[in-house]
C-alpha positions as MATLAB code, in Angstrom:
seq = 'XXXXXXXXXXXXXXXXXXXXXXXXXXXXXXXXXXXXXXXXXXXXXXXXXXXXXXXXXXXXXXXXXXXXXX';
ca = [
       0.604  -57.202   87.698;
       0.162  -55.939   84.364;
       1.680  -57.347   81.406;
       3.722  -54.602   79.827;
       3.446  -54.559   75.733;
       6.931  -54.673   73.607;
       7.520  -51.722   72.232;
       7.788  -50.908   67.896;
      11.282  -50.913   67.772;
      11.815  -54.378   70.016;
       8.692  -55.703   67.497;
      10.314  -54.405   64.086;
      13.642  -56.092   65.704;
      12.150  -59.145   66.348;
      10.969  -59.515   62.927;
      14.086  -58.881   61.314;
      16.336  -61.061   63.879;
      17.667  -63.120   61.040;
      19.561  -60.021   59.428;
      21.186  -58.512   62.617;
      24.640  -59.940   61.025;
      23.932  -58.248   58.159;
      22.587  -54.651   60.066;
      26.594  -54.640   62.278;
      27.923  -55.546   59.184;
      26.281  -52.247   57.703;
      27.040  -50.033   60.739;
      30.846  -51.033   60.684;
      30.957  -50.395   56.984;
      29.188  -47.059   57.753;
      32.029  -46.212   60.313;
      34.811  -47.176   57.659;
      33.219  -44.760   55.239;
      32.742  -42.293   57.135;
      36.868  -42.786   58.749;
      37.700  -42.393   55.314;
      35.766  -39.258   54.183;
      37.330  -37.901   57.485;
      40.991  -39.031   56.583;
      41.045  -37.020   53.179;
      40.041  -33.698   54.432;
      42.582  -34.095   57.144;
      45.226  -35.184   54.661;
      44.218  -31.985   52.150;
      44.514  -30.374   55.306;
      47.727  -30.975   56.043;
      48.673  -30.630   52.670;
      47.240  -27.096   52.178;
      49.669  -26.686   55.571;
      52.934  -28.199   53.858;
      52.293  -26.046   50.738;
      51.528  -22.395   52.369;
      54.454  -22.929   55.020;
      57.576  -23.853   52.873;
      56.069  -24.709   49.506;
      57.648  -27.985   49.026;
      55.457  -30.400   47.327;
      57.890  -33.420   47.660;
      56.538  -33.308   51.270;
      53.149  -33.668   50.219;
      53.476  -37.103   48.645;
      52.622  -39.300   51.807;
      49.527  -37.154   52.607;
      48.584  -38.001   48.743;
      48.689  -41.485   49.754;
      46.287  -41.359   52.389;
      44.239  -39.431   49.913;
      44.200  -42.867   47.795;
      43.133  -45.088   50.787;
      40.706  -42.168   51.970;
];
């Protein structure tokens, strides 16, 4: 039976297997940034909405607030 060699990625993972904390740490902060980015076009969105259909900008001020944490 032949032995069956590891492949680059499973080598390069190997190598760094005392960082894999630190590489999901990265990929969840990756997520959150890219939650965010999504959360203030959706917010100008919906303010953009607001604005053209009655014009009241009182009504905007939540959306502005998910700007902030966006």
């Amino acid at each position: 039976m032949e032995k069956k060699e590891p492949s680059p990625i499973s080598v390069v993972w190997g190598w760094a297997e005392k960082y894999h904390s630190k590489f999901y740490g990265s990929v969840v902060l990756a997520v959150l940034g890219v939650a965010g980015t999504m959360l203030t076009y959706f917010s100008i969105a919906a303010m953009i909405r607001i604005l053209l259909e009655n014009g009241d900008f009182s009504q905007c001020l939540p959306w502005c607030g998910f700007l902030l944490i966006g």
